[in-house]
C-alpha positions as MATLAB code, in Angstrom:
seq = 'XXXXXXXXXXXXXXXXXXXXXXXXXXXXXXXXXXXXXXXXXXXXXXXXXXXXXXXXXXXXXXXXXXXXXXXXXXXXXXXXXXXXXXXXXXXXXXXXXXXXXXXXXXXXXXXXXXXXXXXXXXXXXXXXXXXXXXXXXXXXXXXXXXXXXXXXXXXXXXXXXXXXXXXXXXXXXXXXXXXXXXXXXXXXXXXXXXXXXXXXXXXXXXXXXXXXXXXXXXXXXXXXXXXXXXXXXXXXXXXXXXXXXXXXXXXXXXXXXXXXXXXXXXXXXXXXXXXXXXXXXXXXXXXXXXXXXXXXXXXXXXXXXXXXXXXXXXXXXXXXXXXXXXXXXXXXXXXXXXXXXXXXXXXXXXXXXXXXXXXXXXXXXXXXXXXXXXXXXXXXXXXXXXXXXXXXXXXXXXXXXXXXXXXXXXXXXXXXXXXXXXXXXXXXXXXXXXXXXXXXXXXXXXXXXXXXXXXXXXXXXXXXXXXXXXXXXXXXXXXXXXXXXXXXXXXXXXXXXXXXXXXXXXXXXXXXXXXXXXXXXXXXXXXXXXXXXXXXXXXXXXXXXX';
ca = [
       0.000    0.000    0.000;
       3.057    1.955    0.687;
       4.445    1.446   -2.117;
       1.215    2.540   -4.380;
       1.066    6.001   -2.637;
       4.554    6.338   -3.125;
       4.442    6.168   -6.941;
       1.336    8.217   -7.057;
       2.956   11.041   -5.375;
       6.104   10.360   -7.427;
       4.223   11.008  -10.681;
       1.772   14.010   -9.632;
       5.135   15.765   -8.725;
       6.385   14.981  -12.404;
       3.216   16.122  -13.107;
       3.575   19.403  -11.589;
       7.075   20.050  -13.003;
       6.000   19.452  -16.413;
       3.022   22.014  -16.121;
       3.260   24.727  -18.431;
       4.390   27.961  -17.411;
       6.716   25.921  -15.115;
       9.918   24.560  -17.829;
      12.193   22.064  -15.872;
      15.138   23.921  -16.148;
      18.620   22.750  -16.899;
      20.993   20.589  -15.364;
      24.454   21.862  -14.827;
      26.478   20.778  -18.120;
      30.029   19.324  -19.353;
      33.309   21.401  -19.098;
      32.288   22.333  -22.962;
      29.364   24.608  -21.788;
      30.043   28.069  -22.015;
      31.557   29.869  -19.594;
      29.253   31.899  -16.344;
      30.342   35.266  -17.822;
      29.180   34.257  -21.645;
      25.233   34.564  -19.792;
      23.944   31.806  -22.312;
      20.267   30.748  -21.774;
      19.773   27.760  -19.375;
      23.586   26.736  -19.641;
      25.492   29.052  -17.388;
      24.239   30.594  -14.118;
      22.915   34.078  -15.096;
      22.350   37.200  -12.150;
      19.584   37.490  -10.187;
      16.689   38.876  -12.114;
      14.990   41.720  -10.668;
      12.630   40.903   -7.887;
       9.046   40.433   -8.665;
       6.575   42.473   -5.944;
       5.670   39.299   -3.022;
       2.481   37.977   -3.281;
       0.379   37.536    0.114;
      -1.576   34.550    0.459;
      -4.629   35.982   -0.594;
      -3.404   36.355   -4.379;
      -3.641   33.751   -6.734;
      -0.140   32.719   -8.317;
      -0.353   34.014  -11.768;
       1.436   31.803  -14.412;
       4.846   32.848  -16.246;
       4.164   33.261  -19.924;
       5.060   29.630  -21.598;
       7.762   30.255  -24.175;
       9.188   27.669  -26.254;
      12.860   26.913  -25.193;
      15.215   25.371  -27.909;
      17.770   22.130  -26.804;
      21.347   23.062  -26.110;
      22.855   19.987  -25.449;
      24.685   19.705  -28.422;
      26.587   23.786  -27.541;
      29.887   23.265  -27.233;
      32.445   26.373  -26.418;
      36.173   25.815  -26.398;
      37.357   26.548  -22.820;
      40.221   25.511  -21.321;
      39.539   25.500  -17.611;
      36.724   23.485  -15.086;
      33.464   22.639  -15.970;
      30.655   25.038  -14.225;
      30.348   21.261  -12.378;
      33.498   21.741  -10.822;
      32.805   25.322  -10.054;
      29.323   25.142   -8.761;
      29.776   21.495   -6.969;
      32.932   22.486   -5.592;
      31.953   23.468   -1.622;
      33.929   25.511    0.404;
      35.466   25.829    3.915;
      35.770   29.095    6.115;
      36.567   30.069    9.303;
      33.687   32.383    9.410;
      29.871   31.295    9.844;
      27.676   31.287    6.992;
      24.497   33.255    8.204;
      21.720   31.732    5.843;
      18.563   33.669    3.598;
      16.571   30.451    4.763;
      16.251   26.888    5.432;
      14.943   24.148    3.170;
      11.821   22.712    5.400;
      10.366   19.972    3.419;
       9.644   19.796   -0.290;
       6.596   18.863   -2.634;
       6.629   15.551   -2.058;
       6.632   15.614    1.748;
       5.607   13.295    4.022;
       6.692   10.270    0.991;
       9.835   11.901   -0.124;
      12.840   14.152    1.794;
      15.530   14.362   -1.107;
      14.520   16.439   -3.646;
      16.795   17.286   -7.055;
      16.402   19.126  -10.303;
      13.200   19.930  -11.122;
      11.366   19.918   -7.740;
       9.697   22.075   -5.529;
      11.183   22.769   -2.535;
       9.634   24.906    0.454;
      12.034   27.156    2.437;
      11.419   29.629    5.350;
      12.833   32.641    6.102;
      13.637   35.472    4.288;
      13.833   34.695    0.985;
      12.421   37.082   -2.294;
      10.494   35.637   -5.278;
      12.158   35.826   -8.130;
      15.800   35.534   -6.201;
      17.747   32.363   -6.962;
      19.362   31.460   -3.796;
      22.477   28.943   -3.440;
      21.489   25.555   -1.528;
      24.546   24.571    0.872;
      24.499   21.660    3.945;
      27.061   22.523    6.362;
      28.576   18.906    6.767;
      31.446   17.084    9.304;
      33.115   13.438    9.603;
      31.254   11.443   11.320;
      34.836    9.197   11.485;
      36.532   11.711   13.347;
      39.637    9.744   11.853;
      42.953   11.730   11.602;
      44.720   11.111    8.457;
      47.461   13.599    9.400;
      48.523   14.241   12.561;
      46.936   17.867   13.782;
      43.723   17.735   10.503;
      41.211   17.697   12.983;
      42.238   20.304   15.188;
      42.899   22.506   12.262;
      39.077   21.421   11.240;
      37.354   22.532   14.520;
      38.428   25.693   13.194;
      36.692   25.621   10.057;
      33.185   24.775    9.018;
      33.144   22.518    5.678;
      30.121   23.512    3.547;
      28.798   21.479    0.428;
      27.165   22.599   -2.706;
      23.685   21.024   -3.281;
      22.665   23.296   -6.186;
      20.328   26.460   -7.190;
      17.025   27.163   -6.339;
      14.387   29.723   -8.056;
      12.047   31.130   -5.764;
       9.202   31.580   -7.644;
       5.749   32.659   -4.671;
       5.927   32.917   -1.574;
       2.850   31.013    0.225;
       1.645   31.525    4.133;
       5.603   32.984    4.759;
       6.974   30.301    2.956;
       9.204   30.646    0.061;
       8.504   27.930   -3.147;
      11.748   27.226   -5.038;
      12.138   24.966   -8.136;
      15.520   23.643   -8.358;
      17.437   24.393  -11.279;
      20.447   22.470  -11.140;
      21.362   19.820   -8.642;
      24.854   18.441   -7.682;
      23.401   16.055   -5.220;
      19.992   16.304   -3.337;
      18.378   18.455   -1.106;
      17.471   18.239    2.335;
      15.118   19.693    5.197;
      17.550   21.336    7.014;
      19.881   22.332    4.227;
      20.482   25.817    3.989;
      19.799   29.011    1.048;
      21.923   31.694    0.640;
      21.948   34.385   -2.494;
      23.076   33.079   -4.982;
      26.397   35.145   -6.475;
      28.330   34.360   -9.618;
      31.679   32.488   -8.626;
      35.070   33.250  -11.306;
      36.096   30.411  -13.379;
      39.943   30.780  -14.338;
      41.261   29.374  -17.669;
      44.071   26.596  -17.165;
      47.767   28.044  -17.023;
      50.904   26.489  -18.090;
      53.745   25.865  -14.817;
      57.262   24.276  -14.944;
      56.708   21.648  -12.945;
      60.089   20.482  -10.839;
      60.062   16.977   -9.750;
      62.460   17.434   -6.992;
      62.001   21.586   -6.323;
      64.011   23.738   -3.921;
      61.193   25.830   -1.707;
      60.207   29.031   -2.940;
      59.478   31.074   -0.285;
      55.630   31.959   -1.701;
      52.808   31.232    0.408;
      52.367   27.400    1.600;
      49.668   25.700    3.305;
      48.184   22.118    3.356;
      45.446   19.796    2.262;
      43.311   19.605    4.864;
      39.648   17.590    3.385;
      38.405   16.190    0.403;
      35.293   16.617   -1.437;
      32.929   14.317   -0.657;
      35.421   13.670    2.456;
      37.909   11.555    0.387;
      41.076   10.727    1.949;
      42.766    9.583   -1.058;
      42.639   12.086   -4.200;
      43.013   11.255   -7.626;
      43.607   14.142  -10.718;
      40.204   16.262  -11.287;
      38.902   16.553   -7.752;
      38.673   19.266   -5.726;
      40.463   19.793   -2.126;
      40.009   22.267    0.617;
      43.459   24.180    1.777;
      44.227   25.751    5.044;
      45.468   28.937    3.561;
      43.171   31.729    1.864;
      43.475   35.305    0.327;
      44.755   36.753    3.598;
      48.180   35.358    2.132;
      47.571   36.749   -1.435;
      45.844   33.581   -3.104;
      43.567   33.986   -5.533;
      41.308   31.710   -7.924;
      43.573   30.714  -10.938;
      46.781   30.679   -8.909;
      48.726   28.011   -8.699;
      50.461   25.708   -6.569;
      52.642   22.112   -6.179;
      51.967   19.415   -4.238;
      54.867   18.108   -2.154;
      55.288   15.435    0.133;
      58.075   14.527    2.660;
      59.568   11.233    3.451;
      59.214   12.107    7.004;
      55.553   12.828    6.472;
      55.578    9.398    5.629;
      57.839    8.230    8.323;
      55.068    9.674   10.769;
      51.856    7.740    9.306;
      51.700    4.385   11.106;
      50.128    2.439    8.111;
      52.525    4.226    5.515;
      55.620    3.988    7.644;
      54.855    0.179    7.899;
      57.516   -0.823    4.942;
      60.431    1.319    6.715;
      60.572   -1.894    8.812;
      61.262   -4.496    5.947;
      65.160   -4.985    5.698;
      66.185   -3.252    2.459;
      68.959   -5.460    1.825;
      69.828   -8.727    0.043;
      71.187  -11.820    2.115;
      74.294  -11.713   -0.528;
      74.970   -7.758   -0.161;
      78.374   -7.753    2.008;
      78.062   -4.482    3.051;
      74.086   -3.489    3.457;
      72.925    0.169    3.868;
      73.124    1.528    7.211;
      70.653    4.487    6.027;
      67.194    3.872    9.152;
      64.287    5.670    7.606;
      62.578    6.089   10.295;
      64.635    8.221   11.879;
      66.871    9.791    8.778;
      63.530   10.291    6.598;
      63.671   13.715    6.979;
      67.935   13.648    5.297;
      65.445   12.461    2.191;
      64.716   15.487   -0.695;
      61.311   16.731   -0.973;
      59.400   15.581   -4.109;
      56.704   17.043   -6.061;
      53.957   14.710   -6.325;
      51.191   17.044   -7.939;
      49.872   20.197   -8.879;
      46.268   22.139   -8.211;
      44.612   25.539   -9.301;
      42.677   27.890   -6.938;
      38.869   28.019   -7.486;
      37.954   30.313   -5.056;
      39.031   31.641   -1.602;
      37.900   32.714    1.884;
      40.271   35.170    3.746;
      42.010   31.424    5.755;
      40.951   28.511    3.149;
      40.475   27.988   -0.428;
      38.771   25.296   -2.661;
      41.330   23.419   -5.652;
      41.299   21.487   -8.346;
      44.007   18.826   -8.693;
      45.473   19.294  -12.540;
      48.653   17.011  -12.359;
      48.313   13.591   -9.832;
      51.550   11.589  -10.416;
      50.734    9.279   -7.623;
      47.890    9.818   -5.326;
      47.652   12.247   -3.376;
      46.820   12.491    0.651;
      45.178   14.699    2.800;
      48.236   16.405    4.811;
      50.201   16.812    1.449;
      52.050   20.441    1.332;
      51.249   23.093   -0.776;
      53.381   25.613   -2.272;
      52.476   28.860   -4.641;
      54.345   28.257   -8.483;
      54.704   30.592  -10.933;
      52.107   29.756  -13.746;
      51.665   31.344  -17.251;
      48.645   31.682  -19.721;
      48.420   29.000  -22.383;
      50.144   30.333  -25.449;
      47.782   29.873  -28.460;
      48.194   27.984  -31.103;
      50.502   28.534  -33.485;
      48.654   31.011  -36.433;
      50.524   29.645  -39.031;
      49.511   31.610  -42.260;
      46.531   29.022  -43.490;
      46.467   28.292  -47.256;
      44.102   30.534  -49.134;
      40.619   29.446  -49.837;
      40.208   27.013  -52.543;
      36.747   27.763  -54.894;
      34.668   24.782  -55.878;
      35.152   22.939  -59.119;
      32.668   21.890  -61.209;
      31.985   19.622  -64.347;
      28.602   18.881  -66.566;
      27.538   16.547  -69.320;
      24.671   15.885  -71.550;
      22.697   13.017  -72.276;
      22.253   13.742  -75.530;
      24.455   16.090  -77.541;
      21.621   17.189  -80.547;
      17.608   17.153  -79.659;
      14.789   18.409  -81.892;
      12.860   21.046  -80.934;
      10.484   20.157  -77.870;
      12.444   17.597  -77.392;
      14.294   17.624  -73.978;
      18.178   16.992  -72.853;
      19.278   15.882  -68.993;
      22.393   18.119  -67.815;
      24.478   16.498  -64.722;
      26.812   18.669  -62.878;
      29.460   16.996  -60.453;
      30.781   19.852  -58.442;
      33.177   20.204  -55.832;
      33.423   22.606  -52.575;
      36.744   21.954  -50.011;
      36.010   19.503  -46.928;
      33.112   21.418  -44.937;
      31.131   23.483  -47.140;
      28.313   22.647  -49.433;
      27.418   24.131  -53.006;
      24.230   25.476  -54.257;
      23.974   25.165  -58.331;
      22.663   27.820  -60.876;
      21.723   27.447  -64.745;
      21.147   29.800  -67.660;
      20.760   29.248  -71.339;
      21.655   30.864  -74.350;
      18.332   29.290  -75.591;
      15.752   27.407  -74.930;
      14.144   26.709  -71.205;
      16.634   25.343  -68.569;
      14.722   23.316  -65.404;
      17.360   22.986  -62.379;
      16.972   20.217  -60.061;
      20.397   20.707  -57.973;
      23.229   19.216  -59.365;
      20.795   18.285  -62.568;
      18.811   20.127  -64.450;
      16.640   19.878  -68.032;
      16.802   22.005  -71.137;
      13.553   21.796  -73.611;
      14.784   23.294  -77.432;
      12.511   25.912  -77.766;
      13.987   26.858  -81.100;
      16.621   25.321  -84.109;
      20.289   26.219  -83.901;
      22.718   25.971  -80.797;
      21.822   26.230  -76.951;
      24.794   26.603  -74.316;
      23.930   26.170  -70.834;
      26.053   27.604  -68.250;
      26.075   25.667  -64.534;
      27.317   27.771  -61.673;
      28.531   25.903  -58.389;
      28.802   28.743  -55.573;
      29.937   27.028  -52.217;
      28.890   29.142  -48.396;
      31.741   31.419  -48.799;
      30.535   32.700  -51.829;
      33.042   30.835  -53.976;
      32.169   30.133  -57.593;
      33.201   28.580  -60.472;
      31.519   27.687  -63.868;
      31.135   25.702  -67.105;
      29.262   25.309  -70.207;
      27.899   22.069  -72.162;
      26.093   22.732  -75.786;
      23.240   21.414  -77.163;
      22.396   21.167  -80.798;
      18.915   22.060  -81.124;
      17.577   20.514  -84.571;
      13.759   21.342  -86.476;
      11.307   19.044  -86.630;
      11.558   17.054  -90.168;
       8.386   15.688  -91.412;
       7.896   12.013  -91.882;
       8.976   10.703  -95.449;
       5.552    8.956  -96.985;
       4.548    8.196 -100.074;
       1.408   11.460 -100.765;
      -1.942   11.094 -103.564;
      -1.136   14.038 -105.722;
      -4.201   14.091 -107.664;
      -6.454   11.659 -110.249;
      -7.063   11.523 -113.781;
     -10.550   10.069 -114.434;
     -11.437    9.014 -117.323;
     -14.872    8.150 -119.018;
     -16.568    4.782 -118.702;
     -14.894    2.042 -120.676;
     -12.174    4.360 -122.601;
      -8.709    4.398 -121.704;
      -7.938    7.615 -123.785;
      -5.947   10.430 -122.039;
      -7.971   13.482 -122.189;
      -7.013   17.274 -121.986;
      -8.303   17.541 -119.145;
      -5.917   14.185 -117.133;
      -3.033   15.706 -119.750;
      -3.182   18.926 -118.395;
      -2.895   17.325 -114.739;
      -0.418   15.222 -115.454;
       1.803   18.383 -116.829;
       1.687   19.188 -112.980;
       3.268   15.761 -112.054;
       5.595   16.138 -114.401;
       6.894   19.928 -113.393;
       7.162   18.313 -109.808;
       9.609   15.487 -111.251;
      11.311   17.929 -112.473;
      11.973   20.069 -109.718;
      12.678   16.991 -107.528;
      14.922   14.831 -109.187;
      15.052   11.772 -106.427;
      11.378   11.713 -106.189;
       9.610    8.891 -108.322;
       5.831    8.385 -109.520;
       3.149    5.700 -108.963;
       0.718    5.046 -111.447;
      -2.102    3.020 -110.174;
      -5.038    2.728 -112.588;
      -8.778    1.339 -111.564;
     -11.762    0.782 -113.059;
     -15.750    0.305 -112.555;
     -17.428   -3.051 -111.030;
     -18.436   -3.305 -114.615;
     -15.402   -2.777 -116.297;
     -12.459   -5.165 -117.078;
      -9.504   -5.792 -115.106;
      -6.975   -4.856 -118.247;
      -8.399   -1.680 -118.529;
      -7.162   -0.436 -115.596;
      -3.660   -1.607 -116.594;
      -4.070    0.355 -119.779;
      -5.095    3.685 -118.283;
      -2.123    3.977 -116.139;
       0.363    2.930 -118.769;
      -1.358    5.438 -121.114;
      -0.746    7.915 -118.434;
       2.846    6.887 -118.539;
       3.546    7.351 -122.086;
       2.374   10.792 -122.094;
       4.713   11.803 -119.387;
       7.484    9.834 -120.820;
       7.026   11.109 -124.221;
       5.284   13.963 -124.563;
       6.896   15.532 -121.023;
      10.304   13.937 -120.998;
      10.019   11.773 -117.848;
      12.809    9.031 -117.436;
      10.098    5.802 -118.027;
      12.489    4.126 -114.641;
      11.217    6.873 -112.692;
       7.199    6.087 -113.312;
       5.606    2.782 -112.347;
       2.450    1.494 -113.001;
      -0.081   -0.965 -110.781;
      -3.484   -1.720 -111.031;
      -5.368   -0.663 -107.555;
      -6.835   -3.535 -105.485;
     -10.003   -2.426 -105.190;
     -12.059   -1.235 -107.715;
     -12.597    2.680 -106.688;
     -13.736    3.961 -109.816;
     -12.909    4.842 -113.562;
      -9.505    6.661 -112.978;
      -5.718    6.587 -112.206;
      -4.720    7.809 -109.062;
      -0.589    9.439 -109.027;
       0.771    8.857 -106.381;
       4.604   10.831 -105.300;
       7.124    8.604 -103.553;
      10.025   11.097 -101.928;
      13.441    9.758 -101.991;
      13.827    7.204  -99.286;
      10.123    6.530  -98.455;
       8.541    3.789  -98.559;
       6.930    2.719 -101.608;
];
């Protein structure tokens, strides 16, 4: 039954989070987000907006405007230096008591839920302002109350460790109690965890050091590693450590500093001073070291075992990063300020100039008639990153593009050139031209009726009339001297067959004779149907079929 009312809550808070007017806001990104001071949208912590009038209980809370937000997870920005993780999750130590906006009483889900993470509603008493975005920090201690280092935990009675849980928006203020949704979470929230205002911390850029392996001291401000994050004892590279010493002695976020161990540091830990007492000699060596680490540890050179940057300071501690972890490192390791340098940039080498696109074409077909239609493909070529767009003209006819293709319709006999243009995003061009022979439309060679002689009923006689016609055909002959005749003669259903023989080769010897016609040129058929007393001439162009 428990279990039921649990997951109902559960899902009218997602409910609630989800309602518009209300966007979950975004959780705290990579080290490629951009950095606080860039004030990017939902990436980097922005200032406090100014503070909306507080509502009394006996308003109604009036919904933000709903406005469509667009994904950034993909934003990257080059910047060498911590994530806004490591500078927002970080914590902090200090001597001096932090003195809270308000405290985090319970949260949306109460009495079923007490941890509560990015996007829930928290509830939080005390003097808080709507519209504010307040810090969440727990004050925290070892429960252990282990010493890794002889004198840590009176040097930690003197300081108050505080962790980062997040930010919090408040956004009404109900019966004297403040409504926050958090907007980014490094780990949850809890009644009893504290709000403060929430202020914009620096984020330094990585430097460059000379790192020294076995280094003489320096004389610049030294302190120690006094705690972990998360209270680790044993620290790796990438993870943040609180120091005992603070901007009273002139650190600063972005300075630097090396982390040095002693042998006699490790002459004094009972558990790492353990292998002093193994015999470090060989049952052959004749004359075996008489060096006793434990009490000559300290004859030993100092070594540099690590380096760390500065995130921020109080006036007696400050939070670090670890950059440079040759073996791990241990709460009680030295500090000591180094010299550190910006990161040159990179070499700006003279790039070669930009290179313009290249581009090729081809036809399908190098001659079309007219309204006939040719394909044009263009292969074009832009250097590694940009993209081309393609343009066409024509010297005639109607170009269609279709990207890298395109189709020309002959509009008109004689020549078309079409010019392609490839122009890549930098406004880089080049061109080329393909031609097209554009050809008229020739008619189809068949054989064409001319005309008919007719002739009276049973007579085969050629009469002034058919003569004059056939003086016509014969002019045509003449002026086209590849083109041939066809005689074909027909007669009556009550005629004979022959005499439709002998009208068309009477028709024949009148051109042939009387007009000159070459007789090879002239043929003579009888029709196979009978259509009639007459001869029908028929004009066969050169190469048609007869």
């Amino acid at each position: 039954m428990a279990v039921c009312v649990l997951a109902a809550s559960t899902a009218l808070a997602q409910d609630q989070v989800t309602s518009p007017g209300n966007p979950p806001p975004q959780q705290l990104q990579n080290q490629q987000q951009p950095a606080p001071s860039a004030q990017v949208p939902d990436q980097a912590p922005a200032q406090a907006p100014a503070q909306a009038p507080t509502q009394t209980p006996a308003q109604a809370p009036t919904p933000a405007p709903t406005h469509p937000t667009i994904a950034t997870t993909n934003r990257v920005e080059l910047f060498n230096g911590p994530t806004l993780e490591e500078i927002y999750c970080s914590g902090f130590t200090t001597k001096k008591t932090v003195r809270p906006s308000g405290t985090v009483i319970t949260g949306y889900g109460a009495p079923y839920e007490v941890a509560y993470s990015t996007p829930e509603y928290i509830y939080i008493a005390g003097d808080v302002q709507v519209g504010q975005e307040y810090q969440l920090l727990r004050r925290i201690e070892d429960p252990n109350k282990y010493e890794s280092y002889r004198g840590q935990l009176a040097t930690l009675s003197r300081l108050d460790l505080y962790q980062d849980l997040g930010r919090a928006k408040v956004l009404y203020i109900r019966k004297k109690v403040g409504i926050a949704q958090i907007e980014t979470s490094c780990t949850s929230t809890l009644p009893g965890d504290i709000a403060v205002p929430f202020v914009e911390r620096p984020r330094p850029e990585f430097k460059q050091t000379n790192f020294e392996q076995f280094p003489e001291p320096t004389g610049k401000a030294a302190g120690r590693i006094v705690q972990g994050l998360d209270l680790d004892t044993v620290i790796g590279v990438r993870r943040i450590v609180y120091l005992d010493i603070g901007d009273a002695k002139g650190v600063k976020p972005g300075d630097y500093f090396r982390i040095t161990r002693e042998y006699s540091a490790v002459a004094r830990n009972e558990a790492e001073s353990l292998p002093f007492y193994a015999p470090a000699r060989d049952d052959t060596q004749k004359d075996p070291s008489r060096f006793d680490f434990r009490t000559q540890s300290g004859e030993l050179p100092r070594r540099s075992i690590g380096e760390l940057m500065v995130l921020s300071t109080t006036p007696d501690s400050a939070t670090a990063l670890t950059t440079l972890a040759l073996e791990d490192i241990h709460l009680g390791d030295e500090v000591e300020m180094v010299d550190s340098v910006a990161i040159p940039a990179p070499s700006s080498a003279s790039a070669p100039p930009p290179q313009p696109p290249t581009i090729s074409c081809s036809v399908s077909r190098p001659s079309i008639q007219v309204g006939e239609t040719d394909n044009i493909t263009c292969n074009g070529v832009a250097e590694e990153g940009h993209e081309l767009t393609y343009s066409y003209q024509t010297s005639s006819g109607q170009v269609a593009p279709h990207g890298s293709r395109a189709t020309l319709t002959g509009t008109a006999a004689g020549p078309a050139t079409v010019t392609a243009t490839a122009v890549d995003d930098r406004n880089l061009s080049a061109q080329t031209t393909v031609n097209v022979n554009v050809e008229a439309i020739t008619a189809p060679l068949v054989p064409t009726t001319l005309n008919e002689l007719i002739f009276p009923p049973n007579s085969a006689r050629v009469d002034n009339r058919a003569k004059a016609i056939l003086d016509d055909d014969a002019l045509r002959l003449q002026r086209d001297a590849n083109a041939t005749l066809i005689l074909e003669g027909s007669t009556n259903p009550s005629e004979t067959d022959r005499l439709a023989a002998m009208r068309a080769e009477n028709a024949k010897t009148y051109l042939t004779q009387s007009k000159g016609i070459d007789a090879n040129r002239i043929q003579t058929r009888p029709a196979q149907t009978r259509t009639g007393a007459k001869v029908s001439v028929i004009l066969i162009p050169a190469g048609a079929p007869q």
